[in-house]
DRENKEKOL-943474 format. One record per residue (C-alpha): x, y, z; residue number from 1; residue in one letter. Coordinates in Angstrom, 3 decimals. Example, Ala and Ser with C-alpha at 12.3 -4.5 7.8 and 13.67 -1.06 7.14 Angstrom:
# residues 2
<site><c1>12.300</c1><c2>-4.500</c2><c3>7.800</c3><k>1</k><r>a</r></site>
<site><c1>13.670</c1><c2>-1.060</c2><c3>7.140</c3><k>2</k><r>s</r></site>
# end
This chain:
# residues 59
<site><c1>-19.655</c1><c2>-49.641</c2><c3>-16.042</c3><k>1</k><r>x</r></site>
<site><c1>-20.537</c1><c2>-53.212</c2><c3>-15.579</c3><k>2</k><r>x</r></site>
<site><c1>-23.694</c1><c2>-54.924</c2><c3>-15.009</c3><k>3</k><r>x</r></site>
<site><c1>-22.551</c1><c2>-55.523</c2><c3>-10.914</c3><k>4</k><r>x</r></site>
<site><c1>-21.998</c1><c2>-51.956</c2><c3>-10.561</c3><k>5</k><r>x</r></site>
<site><c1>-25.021</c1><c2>-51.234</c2><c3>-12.381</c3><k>6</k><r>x</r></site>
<site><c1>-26.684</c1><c2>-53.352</c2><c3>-9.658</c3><k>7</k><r>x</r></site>
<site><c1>-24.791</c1><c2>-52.586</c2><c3>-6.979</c3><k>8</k><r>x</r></site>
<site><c1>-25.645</c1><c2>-48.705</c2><c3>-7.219</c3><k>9</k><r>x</r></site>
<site><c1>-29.509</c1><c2>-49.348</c2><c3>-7.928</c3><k>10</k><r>x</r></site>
<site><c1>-29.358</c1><c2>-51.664</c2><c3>-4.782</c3><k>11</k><r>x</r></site>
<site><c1>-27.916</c1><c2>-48.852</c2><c3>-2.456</c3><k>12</k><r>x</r></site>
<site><c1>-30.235</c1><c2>-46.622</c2><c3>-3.749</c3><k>13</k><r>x</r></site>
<site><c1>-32.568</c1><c2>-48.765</c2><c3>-2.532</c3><k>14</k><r>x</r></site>
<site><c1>-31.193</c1><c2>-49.016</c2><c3>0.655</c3><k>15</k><r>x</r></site>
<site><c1>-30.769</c1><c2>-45.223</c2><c3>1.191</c3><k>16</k><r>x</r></site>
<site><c1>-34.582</c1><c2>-44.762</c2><c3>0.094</c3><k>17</k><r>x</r></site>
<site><c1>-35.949</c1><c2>-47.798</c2><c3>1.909</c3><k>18</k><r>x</r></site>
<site><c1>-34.281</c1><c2>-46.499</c2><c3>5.250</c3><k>19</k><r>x</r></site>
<site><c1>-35.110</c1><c2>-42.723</c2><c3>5.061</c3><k>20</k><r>x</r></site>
<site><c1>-38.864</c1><c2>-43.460</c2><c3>4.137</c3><k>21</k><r>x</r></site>
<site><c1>-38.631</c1><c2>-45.798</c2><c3>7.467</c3><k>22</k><r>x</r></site>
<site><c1>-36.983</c1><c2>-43.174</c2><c3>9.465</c3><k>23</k><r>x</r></site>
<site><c1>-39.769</c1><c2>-40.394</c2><c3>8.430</c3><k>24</k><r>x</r></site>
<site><c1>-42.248</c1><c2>-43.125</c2><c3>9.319</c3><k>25</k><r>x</r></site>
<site><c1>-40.813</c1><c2>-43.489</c2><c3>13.027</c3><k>26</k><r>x</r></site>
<site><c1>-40.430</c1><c2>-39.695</c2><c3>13.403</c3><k>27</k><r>x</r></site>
<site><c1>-44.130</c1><c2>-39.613</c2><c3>12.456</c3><k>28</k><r>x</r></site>
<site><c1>-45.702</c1><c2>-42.566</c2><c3>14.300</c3><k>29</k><r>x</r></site>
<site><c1>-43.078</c1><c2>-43.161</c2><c3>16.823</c3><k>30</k><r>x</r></site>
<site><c1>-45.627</c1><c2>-43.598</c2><c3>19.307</c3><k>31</k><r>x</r></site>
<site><c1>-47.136</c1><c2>-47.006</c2><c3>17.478</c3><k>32</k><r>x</r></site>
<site><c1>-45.496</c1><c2>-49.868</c2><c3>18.043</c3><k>33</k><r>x</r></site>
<site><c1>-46.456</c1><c2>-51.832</c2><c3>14.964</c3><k>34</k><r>x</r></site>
<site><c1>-45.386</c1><c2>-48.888</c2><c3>12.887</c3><k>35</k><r>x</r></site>
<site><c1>-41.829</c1><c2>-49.233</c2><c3>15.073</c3><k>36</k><r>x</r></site>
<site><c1>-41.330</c1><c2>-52.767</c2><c3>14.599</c3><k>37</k><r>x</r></site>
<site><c1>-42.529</c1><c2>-52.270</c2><c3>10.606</c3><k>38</k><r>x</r></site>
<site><c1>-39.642</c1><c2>-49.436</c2><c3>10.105</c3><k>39</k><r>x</r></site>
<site><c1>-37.107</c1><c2>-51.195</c2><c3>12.139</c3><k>40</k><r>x</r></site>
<site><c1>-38.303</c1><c2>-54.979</c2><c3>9.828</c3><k>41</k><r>x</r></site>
<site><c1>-37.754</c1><c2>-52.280</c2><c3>6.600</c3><k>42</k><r>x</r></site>
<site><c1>-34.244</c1><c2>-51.429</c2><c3>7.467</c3><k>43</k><r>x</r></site>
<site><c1>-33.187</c1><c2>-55.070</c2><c3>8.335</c3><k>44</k><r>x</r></site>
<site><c1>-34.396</c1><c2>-55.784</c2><c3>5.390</c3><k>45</k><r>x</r></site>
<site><c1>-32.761</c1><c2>-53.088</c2><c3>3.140</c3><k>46</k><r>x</r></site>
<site><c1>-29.565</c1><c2>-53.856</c2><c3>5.188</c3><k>47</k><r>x</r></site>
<site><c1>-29.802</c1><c2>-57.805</c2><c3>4.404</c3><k>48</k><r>x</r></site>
<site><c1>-30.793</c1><c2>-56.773</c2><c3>0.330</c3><k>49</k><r>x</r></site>
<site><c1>-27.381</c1><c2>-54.992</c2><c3>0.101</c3><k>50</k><r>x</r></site>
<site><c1>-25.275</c1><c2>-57.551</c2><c3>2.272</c3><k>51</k><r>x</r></site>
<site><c1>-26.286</c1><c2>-60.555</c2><c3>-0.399</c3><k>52</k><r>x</r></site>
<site><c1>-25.540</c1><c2>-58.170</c2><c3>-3.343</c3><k>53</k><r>x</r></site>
<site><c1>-21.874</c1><c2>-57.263</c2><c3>-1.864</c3><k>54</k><r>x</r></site>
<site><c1>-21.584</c1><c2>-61.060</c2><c3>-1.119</c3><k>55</k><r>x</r></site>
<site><c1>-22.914</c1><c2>-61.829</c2><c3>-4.855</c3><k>56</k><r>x</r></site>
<site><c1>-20.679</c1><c2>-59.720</c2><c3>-6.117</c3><k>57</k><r>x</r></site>
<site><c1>-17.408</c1><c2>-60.448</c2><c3>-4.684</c3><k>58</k><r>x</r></site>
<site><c1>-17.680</c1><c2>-63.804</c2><c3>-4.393</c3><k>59</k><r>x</r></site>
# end
């Protein structure tokens, strides 16, 4: 395995953690709108994180 696949695969698992942990978040305070806009921010985030990595790593 190489270091970029190394990375690659911690970075999704990242993702995949970042975005269920915002999910459970909405499902439990979907009524707050702060806690909303912080899940939704989380996922952009997470989703931004592994587009750069892809990008880094194919180019």
């Amino acid at each position: 395995m190489t270091l970029s696949a190394i990375v690659l695969s911690i970075v999704s698992i990242g993702v995949v953690v970042t975005m269920s942990l915002s999910l459970k978040i909405l499902r439990k305070h979907g009524s707050t709108p702060m806690l909303k806009g912080m899940a939704v921010l989380l996922m952009a985030l997470a989703v931004i994180w592994f587009g750069y990595f892809v990008v880094l790593l194919f180019f």
